[in-house]
MDAnalysis code that builds the backbone (N, CA, C; Angstrom):
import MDAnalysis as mda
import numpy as np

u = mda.Universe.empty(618, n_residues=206, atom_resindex=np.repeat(np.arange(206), 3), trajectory=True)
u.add_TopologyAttr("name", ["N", "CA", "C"] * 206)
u.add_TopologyAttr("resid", np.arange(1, 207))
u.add_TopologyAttr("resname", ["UNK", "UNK", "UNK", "UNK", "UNK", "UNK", "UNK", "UNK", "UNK", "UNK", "UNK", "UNK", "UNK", "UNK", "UNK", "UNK", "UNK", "UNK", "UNK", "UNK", "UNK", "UNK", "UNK", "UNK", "UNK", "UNK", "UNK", "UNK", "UNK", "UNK", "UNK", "UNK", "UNK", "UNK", "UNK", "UNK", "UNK", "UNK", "UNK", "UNK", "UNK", "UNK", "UNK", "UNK", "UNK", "UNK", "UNK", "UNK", "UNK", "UNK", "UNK", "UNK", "UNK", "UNK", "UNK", "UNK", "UNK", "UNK", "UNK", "UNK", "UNK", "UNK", "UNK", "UNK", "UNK", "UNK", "UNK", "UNK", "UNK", "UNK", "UNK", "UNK", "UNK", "UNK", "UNK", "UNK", "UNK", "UNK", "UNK", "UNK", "UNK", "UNK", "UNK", "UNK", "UNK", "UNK", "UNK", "UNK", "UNK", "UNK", "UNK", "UNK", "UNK", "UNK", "UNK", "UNK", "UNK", "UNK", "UNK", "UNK", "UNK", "UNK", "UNK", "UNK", "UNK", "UNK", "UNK", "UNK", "UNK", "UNK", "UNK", "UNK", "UNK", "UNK", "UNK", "UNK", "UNK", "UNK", "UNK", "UNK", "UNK", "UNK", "UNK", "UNK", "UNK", "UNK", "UNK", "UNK", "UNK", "UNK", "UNK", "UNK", "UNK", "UNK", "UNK", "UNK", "UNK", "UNK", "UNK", "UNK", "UNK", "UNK", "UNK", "UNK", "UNK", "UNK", "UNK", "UNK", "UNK", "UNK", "UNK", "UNK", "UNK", "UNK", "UNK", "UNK", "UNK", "UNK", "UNK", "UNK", "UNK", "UNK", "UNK", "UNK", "UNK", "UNK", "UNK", "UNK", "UNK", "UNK", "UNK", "UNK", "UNK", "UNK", "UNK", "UNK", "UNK", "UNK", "UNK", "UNK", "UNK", "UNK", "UNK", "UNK", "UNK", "UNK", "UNK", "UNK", "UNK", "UNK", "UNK", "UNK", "UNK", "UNK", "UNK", "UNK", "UNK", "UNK", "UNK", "UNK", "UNK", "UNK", "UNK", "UNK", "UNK", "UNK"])
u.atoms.positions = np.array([
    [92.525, -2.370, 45.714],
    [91.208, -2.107, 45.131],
    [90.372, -1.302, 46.136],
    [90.146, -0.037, 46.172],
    [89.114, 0.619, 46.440],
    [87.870, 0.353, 46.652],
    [87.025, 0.728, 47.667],
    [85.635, 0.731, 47.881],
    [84.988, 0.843, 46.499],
    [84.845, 1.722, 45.883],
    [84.238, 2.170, 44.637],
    [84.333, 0.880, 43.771],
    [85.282, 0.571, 43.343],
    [85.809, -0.323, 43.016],
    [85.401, -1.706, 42.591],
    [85.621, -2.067, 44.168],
    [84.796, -3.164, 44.649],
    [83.129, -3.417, 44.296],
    [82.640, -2.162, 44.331],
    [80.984, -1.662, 44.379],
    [80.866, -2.432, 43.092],
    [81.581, -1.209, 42.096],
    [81.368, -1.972, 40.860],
    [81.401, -3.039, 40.212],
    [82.489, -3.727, 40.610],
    [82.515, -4.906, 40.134],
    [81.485, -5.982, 40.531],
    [80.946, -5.994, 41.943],
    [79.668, -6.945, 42.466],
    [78.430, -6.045, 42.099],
    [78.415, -5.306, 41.291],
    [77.057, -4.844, 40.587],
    [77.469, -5.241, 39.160],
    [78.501, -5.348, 38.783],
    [78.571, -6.457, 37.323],
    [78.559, -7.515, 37.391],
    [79.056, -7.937, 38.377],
    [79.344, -9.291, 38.635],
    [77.498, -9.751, 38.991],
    [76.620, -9.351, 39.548],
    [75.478, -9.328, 40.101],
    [74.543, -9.194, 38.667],
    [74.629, -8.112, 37.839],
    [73.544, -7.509, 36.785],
    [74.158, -8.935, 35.464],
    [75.412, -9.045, 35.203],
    [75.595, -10.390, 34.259],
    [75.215, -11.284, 34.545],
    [74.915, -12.092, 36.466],
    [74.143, -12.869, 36.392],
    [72.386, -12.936, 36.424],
    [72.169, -11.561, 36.940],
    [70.427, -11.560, 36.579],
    [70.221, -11.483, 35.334],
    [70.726, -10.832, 34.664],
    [70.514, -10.900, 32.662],
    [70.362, -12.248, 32.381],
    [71.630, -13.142, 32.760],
    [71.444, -14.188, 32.090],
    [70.478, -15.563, 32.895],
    [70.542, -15.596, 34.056],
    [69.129, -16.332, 35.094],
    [68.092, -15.766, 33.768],
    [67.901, -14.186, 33.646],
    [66.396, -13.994, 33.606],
    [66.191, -14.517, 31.620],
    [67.249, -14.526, 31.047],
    [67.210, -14.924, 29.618],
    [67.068, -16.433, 29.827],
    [67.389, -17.240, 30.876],
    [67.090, -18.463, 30.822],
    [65.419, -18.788, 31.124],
    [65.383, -17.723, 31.843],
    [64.029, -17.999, 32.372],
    [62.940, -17.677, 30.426],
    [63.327, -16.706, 30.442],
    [62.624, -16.494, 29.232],
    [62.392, -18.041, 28.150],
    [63.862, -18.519, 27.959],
    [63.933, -19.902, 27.136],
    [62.894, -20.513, 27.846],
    [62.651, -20.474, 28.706],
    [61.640, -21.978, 29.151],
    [61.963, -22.673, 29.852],
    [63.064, -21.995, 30.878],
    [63.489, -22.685, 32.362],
    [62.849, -22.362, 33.235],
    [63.169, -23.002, 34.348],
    [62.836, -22.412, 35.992],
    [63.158, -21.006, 36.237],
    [62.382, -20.194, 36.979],
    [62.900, -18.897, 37.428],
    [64.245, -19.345, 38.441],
    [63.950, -20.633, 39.049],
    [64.975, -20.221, 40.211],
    [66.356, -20.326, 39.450],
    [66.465, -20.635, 38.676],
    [68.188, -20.587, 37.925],
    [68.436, -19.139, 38.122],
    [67.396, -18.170, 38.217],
    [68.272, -16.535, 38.382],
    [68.774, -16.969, 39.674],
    [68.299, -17.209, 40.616],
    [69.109, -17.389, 42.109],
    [70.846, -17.474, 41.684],
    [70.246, -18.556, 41.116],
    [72.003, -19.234, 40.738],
    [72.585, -18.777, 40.104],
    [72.357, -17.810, 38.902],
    [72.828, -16.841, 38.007],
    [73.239, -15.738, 39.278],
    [72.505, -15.697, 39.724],
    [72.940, -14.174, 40.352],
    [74.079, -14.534, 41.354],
    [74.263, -15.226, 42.145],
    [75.320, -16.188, 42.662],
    [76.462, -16.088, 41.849],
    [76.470, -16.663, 40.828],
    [77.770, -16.828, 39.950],
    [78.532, -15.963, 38.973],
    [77.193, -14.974, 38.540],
    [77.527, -13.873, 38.226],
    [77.722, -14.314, 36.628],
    [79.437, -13.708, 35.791],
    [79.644, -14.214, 34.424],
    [80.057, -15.658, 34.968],
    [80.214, -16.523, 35.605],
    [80.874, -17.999, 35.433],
    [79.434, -18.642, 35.179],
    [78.302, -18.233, 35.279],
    [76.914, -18.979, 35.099],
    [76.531, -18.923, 33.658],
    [77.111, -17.713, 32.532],
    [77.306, -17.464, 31.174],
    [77.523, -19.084, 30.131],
    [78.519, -18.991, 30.683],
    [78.632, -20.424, 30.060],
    [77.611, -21.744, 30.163],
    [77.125, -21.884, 31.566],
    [76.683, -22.534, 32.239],
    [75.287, -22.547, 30.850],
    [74.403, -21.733, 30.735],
    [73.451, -21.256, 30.570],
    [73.397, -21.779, 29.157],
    [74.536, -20.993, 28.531],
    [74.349, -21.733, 26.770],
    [74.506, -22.975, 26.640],
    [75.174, -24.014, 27.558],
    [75.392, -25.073, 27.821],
    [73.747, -26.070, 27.685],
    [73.130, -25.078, 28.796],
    [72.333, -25.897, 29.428],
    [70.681, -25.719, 28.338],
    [71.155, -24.315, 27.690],
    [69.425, -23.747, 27.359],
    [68.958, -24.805, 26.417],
    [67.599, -25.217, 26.840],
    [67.366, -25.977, 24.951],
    [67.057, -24.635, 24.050],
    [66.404, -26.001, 23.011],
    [66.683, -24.675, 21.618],
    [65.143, -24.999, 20.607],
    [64.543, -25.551, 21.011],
    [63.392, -26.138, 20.846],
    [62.501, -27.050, 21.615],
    [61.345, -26.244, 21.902],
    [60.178, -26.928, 22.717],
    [59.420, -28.334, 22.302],
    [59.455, -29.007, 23.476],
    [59.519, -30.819, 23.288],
    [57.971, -30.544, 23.923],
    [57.353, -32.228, 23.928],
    [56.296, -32.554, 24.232],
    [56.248, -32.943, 25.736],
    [56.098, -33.010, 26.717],
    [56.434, -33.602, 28.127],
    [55.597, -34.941, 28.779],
    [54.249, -34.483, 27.834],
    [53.218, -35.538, 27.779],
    [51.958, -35.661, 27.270],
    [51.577, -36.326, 26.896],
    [50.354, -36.870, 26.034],
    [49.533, -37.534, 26.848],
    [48.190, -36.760, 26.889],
    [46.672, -37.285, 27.237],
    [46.369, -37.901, 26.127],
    [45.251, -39.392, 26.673],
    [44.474, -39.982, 25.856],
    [43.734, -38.791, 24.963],
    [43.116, -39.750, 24.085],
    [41.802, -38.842, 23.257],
    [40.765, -39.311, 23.800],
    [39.845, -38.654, 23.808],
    [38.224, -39.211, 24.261],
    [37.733, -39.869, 23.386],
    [36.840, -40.763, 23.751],
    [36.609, -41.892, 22.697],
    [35.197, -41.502, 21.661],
    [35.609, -40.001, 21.099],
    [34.247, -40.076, 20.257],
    [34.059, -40.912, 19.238],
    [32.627, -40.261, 18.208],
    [32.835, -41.651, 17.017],
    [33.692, -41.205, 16.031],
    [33.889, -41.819, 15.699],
    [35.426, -41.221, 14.419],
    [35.360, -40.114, 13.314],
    [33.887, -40.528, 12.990],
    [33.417, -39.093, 12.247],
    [33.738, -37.552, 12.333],
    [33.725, -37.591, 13.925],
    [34.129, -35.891, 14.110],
    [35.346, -36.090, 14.598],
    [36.015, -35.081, 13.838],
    [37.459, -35.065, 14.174],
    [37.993, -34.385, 12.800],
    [39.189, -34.375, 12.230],
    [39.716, -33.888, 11.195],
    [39.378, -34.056, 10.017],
    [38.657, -35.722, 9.958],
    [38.495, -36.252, 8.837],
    [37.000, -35.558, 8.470],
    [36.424, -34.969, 9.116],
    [35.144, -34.265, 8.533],
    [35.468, -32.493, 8.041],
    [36.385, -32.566, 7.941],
    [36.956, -31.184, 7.851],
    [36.834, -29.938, 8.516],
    [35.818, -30.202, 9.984],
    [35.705, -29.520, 10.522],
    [36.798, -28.975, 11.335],
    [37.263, -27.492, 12.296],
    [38.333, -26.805, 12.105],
    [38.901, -27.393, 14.006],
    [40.065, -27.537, 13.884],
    [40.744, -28.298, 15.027],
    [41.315, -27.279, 15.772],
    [40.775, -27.273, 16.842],
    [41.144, -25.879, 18.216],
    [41.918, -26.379, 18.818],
    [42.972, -25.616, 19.212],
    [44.280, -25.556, 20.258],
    [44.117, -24.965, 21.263],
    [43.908, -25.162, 22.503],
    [43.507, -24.043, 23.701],
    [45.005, -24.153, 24.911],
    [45.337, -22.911, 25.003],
    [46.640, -23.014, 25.975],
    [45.409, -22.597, 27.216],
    [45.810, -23.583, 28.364],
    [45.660, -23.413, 29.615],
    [46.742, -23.362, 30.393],
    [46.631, -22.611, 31.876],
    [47.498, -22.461, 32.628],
    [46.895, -22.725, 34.361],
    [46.138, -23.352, 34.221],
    [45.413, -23.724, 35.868],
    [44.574, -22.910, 36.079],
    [44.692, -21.041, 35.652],
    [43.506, -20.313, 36.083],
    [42.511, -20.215, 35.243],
    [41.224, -19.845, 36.158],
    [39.943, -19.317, 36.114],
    [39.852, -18.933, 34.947],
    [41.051, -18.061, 34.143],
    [40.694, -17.221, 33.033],
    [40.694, -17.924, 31.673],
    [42.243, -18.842, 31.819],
    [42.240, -19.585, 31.206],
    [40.908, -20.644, 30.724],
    [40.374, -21.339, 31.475],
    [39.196, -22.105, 31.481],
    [37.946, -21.065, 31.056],
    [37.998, -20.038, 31.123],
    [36.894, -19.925, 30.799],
    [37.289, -19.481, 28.995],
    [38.304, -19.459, 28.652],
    [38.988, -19.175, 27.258],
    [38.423, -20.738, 26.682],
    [37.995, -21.893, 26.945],
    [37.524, -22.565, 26.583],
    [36.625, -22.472, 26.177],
    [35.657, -22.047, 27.741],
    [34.077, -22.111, 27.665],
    [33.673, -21.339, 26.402],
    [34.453, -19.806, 26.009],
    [34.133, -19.162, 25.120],
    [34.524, -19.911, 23.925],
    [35.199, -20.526, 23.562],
    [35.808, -20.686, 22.645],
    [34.939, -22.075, 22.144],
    [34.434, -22.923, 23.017],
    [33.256, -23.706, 22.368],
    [32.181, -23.286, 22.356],
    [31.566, -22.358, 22.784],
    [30.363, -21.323, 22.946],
    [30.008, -20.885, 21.406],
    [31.639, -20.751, 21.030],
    [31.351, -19.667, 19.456],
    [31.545, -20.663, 18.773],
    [31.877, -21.860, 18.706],
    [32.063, -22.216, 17.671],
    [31.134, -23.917, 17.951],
    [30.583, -23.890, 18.549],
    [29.333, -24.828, 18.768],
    [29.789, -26.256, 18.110],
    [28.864, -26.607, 17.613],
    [28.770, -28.185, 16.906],
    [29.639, -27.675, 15.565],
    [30.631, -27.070, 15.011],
    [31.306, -26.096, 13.932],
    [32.870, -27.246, 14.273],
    [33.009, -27.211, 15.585],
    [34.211, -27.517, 15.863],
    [34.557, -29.063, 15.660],
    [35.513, -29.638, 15.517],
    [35.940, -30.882, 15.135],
    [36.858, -31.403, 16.181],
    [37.857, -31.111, 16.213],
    [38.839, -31.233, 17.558],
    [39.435, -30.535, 18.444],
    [39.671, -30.561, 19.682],
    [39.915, -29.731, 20.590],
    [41.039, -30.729, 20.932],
    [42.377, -29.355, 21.273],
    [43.712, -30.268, 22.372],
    [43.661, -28.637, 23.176],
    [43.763, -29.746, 24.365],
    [44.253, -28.857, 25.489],
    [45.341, -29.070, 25.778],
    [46.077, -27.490, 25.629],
    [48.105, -27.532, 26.009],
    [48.072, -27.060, 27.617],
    [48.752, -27.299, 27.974],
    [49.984, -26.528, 29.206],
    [51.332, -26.687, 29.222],
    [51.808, -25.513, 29.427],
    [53.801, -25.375, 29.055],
    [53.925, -25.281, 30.379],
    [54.497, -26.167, 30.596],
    [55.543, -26.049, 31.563],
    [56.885, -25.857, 31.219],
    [57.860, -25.780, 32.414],
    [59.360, -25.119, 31.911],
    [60.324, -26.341, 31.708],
    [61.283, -26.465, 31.253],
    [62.297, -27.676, 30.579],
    [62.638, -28.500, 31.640],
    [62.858, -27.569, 33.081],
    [63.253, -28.364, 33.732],
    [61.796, -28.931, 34.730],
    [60.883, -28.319, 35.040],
    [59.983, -29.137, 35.360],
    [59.353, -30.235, 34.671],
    [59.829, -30.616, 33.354],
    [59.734, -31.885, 31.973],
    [61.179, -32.460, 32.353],
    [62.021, -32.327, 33.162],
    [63.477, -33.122, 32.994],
    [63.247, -34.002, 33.850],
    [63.594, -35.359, 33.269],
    [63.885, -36.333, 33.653],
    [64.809, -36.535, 35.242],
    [65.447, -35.840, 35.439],
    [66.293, -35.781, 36.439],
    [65.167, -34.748, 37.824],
    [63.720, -33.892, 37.688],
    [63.013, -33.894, 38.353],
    [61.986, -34.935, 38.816],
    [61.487, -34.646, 39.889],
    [60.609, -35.886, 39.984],
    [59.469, -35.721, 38.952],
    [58.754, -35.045, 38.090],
    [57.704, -34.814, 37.373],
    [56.544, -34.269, 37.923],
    [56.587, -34.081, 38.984],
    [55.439, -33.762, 40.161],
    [54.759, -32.330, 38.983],
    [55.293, -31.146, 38.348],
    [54.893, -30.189, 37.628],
    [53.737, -30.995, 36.434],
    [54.724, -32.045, 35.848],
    [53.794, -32.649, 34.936],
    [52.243, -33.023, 35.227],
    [52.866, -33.984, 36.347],
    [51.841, -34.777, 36.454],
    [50.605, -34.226, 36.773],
    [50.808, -33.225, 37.600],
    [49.637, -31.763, 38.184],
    [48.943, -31.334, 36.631],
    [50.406, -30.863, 35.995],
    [49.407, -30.477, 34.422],
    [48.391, -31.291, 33.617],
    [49.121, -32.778, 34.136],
    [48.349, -33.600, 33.211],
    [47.189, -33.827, 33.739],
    [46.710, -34.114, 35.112],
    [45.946, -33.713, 36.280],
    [44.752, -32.611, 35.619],
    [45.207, -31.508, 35.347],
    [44.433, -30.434, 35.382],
    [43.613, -30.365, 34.067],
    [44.530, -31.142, 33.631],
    [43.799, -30.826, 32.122],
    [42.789, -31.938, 31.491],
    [43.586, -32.936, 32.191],
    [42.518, -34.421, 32.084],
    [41.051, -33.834, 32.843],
    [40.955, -32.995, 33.675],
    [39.615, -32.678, 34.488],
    [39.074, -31.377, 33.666],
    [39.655, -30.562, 33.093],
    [39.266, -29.748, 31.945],
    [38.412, -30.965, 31.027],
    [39.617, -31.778, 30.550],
    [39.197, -32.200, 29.365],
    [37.891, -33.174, 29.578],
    [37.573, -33.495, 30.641],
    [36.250, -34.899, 31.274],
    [35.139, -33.657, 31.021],
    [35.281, -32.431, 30.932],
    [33.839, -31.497, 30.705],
    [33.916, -31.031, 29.243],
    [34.543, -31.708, 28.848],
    [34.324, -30.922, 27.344],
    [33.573, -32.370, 26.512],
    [31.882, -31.906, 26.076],
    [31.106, -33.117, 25.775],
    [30.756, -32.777, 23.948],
    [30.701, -34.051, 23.499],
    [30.648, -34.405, 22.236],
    [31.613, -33.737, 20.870],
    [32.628, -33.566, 21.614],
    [33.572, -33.038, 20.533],
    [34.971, -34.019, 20.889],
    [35.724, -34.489, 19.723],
    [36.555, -35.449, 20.209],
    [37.800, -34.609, 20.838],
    [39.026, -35.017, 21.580],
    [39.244, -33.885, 22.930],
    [40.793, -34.550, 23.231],
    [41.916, -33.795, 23.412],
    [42.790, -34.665, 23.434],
    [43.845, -33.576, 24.636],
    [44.956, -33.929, 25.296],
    [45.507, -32.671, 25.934],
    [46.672, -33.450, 25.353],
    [47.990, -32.137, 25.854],
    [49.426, -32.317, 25.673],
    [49.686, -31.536, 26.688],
    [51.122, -31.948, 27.268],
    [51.820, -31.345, 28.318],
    [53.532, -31.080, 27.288],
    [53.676, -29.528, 27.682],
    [54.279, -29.397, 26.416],
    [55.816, -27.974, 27.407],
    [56.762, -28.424, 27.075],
    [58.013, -28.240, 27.671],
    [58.236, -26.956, 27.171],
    [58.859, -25.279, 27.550],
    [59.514, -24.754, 26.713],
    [58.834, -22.893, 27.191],
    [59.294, -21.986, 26.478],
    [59.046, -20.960, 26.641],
    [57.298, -20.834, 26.055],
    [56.470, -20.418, 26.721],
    [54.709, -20.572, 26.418],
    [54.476, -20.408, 24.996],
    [55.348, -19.106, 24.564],
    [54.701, -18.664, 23.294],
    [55.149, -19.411, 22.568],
    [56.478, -19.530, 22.413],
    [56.956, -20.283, 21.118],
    [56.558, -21.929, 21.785],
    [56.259, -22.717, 22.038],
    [55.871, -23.686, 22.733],
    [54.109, -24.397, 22.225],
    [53.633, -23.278, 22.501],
    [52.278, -22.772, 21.855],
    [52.155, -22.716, 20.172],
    [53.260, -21.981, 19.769],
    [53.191, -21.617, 18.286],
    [53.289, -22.901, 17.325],
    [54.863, -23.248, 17.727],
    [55.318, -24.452, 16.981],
    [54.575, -25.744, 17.048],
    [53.625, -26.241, 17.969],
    [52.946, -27.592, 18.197],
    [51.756, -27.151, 17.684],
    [50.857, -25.485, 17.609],
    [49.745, -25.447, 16.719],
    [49.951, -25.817, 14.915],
    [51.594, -25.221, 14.532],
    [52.204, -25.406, 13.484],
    [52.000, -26.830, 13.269],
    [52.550, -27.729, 14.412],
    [52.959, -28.895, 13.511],
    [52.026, -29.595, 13.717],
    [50.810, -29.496, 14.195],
    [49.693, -30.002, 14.597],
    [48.585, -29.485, 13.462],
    [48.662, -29.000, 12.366],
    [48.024, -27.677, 11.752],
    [46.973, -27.828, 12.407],
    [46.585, -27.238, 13.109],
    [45.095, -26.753, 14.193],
    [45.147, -25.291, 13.218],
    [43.226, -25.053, 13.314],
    [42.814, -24.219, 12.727],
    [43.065, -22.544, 13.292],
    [42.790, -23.129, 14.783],
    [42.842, -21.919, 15.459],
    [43.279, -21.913, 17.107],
    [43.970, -21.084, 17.359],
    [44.938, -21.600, 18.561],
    [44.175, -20.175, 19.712],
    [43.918, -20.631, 21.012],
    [43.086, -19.777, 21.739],
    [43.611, -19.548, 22.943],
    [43.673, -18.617, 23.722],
    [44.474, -18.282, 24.788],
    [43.852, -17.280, 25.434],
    [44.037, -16.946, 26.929],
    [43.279, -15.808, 27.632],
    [44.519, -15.318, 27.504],
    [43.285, -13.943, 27.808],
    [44.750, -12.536, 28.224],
    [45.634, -12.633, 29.610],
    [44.984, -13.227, 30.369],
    [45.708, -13.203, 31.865],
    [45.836, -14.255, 32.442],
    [46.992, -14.956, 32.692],
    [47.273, -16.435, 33.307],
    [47.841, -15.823, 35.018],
    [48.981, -16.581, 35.340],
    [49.056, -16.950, 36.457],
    [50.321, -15.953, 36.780],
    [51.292, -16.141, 35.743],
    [52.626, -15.229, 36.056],
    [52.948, -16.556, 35.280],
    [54.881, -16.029, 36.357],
    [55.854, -17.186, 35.701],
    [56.052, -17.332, 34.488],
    [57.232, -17.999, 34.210],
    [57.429, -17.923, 32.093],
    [56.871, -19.166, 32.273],
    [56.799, -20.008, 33.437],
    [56.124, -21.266, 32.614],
    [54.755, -21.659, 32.362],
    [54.047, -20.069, 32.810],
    [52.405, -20.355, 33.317],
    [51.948, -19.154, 32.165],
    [50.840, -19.176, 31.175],
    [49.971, -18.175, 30.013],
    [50.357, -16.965, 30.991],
    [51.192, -15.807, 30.185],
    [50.788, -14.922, 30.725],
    [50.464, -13.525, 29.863],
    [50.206, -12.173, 29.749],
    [49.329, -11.466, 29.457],
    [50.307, -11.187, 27.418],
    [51.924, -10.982, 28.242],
    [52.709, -11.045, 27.006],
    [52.808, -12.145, 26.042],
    [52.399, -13.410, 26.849],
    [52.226, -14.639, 25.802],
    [51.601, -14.755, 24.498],
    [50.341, -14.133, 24.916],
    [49.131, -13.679, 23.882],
    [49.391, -12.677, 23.087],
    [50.259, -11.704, 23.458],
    [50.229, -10.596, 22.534],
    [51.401, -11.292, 21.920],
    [52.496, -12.248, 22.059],
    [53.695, -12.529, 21.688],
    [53.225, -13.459, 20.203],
    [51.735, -14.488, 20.905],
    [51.029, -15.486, 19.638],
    [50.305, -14.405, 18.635],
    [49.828, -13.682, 18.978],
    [48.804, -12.392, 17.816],
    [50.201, -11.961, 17.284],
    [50.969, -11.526, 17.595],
    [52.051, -11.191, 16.357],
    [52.829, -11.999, 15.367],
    [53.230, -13.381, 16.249],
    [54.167, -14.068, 15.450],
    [53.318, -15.725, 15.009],
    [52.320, -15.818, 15.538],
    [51.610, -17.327, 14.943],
    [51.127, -17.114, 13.644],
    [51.401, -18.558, 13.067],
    [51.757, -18.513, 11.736],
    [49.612, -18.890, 11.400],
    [49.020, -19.300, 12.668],
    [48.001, -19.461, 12.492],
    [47.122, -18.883, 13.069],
    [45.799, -18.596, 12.666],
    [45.059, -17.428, 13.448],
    [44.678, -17.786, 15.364],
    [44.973, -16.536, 15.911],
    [44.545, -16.685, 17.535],
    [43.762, -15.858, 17.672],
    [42.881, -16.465, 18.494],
    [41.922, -15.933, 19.321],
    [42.246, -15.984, 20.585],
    [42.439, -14.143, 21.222],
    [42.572, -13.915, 22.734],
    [41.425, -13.772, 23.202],
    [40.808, -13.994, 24.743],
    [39.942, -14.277, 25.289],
    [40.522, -13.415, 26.158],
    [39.232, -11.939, 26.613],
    [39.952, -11.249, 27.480],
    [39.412, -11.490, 28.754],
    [39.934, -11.259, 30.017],
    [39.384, -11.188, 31.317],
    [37.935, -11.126, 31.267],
])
């Protein structure tokens, strides 16, 4: 086998495993599985369909705030979904988003996606628990509207989509610019929910 040869084959052997690391990453894994993809090259192929889920799970559930029972769904007022991701921009996709819709609004859940394996059981949860963390202190400033968070496993957008679906929330809200990472809001997330949510979004720009 030839130099040339050789070249080629560890640039296939190399580009089959970043394709498939970075398609995992997309599903709603860890980035670092490309490490390991790229390492293994096609023997990580298998690995991958093995391992990908195939639908975004819940990772965890915040209390509700204890309003009076009146406001909430049962007054028919319209139930907001807000994806957060730890930043500045995110949070202030709140502030706007109860700004416009004042005493109008009925329920508020605050999401954060994290990735499958920072929700796996076999991690310590330390990702969770931070989310649940962040959002419980979001959620202690949000006053007289009843208020609930989820910590929610999986690729952002579809993650986002399917729990506003099965949640029917009126309107699902997101900034344009998060943090990075597939497991953190980021700029394609939003444009990914304005095309394919089955329910209306509101982007919140920078």
């Amino acid at each position: 086998m030839n130099s040339t040869a050789v070249v080629v084959f560890i640039v296939i052997w190399i580009g089959i495993g970043l394709i498939t690391g970075l398609w995992m990453a997309r599903r709603g894994h860890s980035p670092t599985w490309t490490i390991v993809a790229v390492i293994l090259g096609p023997l990580f192929v298998p690995i991958a369909f093995e391992r990908a889920e195939r639908r975004p799970v819940i990772a965890a559930v915040g209390p509700e705030s204890p309003e009076s029972p009146e406001v909430g769904a049962s007054s028919g007022k319209p139930r907001l979904l807000i994806g957060l991701d730890g930043s500045a921009e995110s949070e202030r996709a709140l502030d706007a988003a109860l700004d416009l819709m004042g005493s109008r609004c009925g329920t508020v859940i605050l999401a954060e996606v994290v990735s499958y394996d920072d929700a796996s059981e076999v991690t310590s949860g330390n990702e969770v628990e931070e989310a649940s963390g962040r959002l419980a202190k979001v959620a202690s400033r949000v006053a007289g509207v009843r208020t609930s968070y989820e910590v929610l496993a999986g690729p952002p957008s579809e993650a986002l989509r399917k729990f506003a679906e099965e949640q029917d929330v009126d309107l699902l809200v997101v900034s344009r610019r998060g943090r990075g990472l597939s497991k953190r809001l980021m700029g394609s997330v939003s444009t990914d929910l304005v095309q394919h949510a089955k329910v209306p979004v509101l982007v919140i720009e920078p």
